[in-house]
C-alpha positions as CSV (number, residue, x, y, z in Angstrom):
1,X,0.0,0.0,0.0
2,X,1.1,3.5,-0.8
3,X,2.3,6.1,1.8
4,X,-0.8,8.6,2.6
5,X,-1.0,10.9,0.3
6,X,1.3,10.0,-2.3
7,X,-1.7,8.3,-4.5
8,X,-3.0,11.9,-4.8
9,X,0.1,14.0,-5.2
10,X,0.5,14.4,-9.5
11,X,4.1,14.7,-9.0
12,X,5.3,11.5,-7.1
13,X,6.4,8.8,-8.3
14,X,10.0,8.4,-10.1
15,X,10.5,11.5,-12.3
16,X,11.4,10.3,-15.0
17,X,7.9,8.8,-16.0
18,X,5.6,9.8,-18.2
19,X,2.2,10.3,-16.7
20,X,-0.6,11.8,-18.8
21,X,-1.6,15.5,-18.9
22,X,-3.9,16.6,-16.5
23,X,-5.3,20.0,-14.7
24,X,-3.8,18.3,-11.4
25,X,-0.1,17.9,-12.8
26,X,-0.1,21.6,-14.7
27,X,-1.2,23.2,-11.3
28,X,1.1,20.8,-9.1
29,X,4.2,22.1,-11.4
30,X,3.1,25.5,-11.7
31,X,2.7,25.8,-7.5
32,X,5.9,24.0,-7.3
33,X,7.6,26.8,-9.5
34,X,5.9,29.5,-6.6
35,X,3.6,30.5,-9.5
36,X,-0.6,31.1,-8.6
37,X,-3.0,30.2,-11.0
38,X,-7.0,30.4,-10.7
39,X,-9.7,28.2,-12.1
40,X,-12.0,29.2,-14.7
41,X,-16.0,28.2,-13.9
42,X,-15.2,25.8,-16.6
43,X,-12.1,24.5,-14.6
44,X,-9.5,26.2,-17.4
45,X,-6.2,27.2,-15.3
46,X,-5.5,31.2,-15.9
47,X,-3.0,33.6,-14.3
48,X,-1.5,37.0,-14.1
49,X,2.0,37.5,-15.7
50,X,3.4,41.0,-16.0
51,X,0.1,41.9,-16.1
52,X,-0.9,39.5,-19.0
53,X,-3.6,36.8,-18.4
54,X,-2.1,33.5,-19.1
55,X,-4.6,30.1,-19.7
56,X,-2.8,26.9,-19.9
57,X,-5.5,24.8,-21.4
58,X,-5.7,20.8,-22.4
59,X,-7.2,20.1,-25.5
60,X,-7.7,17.3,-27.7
61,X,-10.1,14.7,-27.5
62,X,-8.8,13.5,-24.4
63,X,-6.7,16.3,-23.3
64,X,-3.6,15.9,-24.4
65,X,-2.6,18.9,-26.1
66,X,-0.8,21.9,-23.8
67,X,-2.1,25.2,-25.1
68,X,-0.3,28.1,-23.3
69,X,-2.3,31.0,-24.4
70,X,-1.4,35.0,-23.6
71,X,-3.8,37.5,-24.1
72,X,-1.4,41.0,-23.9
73,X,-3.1,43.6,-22.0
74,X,-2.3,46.3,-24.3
75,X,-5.2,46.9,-26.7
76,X,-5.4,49.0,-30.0
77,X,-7.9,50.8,-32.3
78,X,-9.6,48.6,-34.8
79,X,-7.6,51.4,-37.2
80,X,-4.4,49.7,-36.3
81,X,-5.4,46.0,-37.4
82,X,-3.8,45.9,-40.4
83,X,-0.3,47.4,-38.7
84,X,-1.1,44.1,-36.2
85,X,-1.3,41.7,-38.5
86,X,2.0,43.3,-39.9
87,X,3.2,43.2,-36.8
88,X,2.5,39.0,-36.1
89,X,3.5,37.8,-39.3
90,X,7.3,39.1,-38.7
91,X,7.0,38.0,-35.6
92,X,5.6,34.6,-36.5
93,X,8.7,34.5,-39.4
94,X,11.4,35.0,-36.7
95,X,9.9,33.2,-33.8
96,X,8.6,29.4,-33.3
97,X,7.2,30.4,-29.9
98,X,5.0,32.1,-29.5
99,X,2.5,32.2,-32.0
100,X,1.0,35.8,-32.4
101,X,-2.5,36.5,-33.8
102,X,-4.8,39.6,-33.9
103,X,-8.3,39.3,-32.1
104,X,-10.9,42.0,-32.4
105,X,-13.5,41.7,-29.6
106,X,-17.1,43.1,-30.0
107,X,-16.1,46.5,-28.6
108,X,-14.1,47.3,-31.9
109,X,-10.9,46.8,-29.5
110,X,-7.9,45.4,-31.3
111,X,-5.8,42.6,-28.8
112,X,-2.6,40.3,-29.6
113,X,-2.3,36.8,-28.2
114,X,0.4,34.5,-28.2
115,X,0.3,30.9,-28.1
116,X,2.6,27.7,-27.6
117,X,0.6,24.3,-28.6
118,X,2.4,21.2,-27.5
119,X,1.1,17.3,-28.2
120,X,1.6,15.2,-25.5
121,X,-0.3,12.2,-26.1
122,X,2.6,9.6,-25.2
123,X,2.4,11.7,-22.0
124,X,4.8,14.1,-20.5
125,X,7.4,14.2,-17.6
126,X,6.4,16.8,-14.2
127,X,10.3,18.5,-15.7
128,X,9.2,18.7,-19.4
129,X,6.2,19.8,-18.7
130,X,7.7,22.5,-16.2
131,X,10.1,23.7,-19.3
132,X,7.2,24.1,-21.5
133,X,5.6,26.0,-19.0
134,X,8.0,28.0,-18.3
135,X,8.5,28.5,-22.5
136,X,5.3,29.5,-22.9
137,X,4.7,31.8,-19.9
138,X,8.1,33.8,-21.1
139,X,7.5,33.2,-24.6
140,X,4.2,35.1,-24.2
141,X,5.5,37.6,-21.6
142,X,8.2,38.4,-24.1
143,X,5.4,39.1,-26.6
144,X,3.8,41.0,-24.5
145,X,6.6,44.0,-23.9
146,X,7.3,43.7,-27.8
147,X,3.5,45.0,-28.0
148,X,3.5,47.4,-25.6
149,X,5.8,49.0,-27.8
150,X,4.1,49.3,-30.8
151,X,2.3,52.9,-31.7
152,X,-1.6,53.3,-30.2
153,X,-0.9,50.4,-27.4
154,X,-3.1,51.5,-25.0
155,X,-2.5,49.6,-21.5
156,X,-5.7,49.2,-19.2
C-alpha cells in the first residue's frame, strides 16, 4: 500500500515517467515553481503575468494537447489592425514560440495573443512539462513587452 498521500500528489512517483496530462499535474508544477493560477468556472487554469492573463488549457479529444495562451493587456484601435497583423507575421517568421494572432472583440478593440501548442499524447514528464511551462509563460510575456511598444498600445 502507498504512503498517505502520495496516491493523490501528480508529482510522485519516479520522475522520469511519463504520466498523462492533467489540470492536477499543470497546477502541481506550476505551485511548485511558486507561481498562482485560478480556475475558470469551466475548470481552465489562468493567471497574471506581468500583467498578462495566461490560460494553460488541455485540449484534444482526451486532453492531451498543452495550449499556453497569452492574451497581452495592451489593446489597440480597430484602425491599427492591419499594422497588427503586420506586426504577427514578422514575428511569427522569426519566432517558433510564440505564435501571435490579432483578435478583435465586440467592442471594436484590437488585442494580440500568443500561443505555444504542445502534443503530448505519449504523455509528459512533471520537468518537461515545467520547461514548457515556463516557455510558454516567457514566450508570451516576451510578446507582451514587444506589444506594448508598438504605436496606439493603449495599456488598461
Amino acid at each position: 500500500m502507498a504512503s498517505p498521500g502520495i496516491e493523490d500528489d501528480p508529482l510522485a512517483g519516479h520522475p522520469g515517467a511519463l504520466r498523462p496530462l492533467t489540470g492536477e499535474l499543470v497546477a502541481a508544477v506550476l505551485a511548485a515553481r511558486g507561481l498562482s493560477v485560478g480556475a475558470t468556472v469551466n475548470g481552465d487554469l489562468v493567471g497574471r503575468f506581468d500583467d498578462n492573463l495566461i490560460w494553460f488549457l488541455r485540449l484534444g479529444a482526451d486532453g492531451e494537447l498543452l495550449q499556453v495562451r497569452t492574451m497581452v493587456t495592451p489593446t489597440f484601435d480597430i484602425e491599427r489592425v492591419p499594422s497588427l497583423h503586420a506586426f504577427c507575421n514578422s514575428w511569427n517568421h522569426d519566432r517558433l514560440w510564440p505564435k501571435a494572432f490579432v483578435h478583435v472583440d465586440d467592442d471594436g478593440r484590437a488585442q494580440v495573443y500568443g500561443e505555444v501548442v504542445t502534443d503530448l499524447e505519449r504523455g509528459v514528464t512533471p520537468h518537461q512539462l515545467d520547461q514548457l511551462l515556463n516557455c510558454g509563460i516567457t514566450a508570451g510575456c516576451q510578446l507582451a513587452v514587444a506589444v506594448g511598444r508598438l504605436p496606439g498600445a493603449v495599456s488598461a
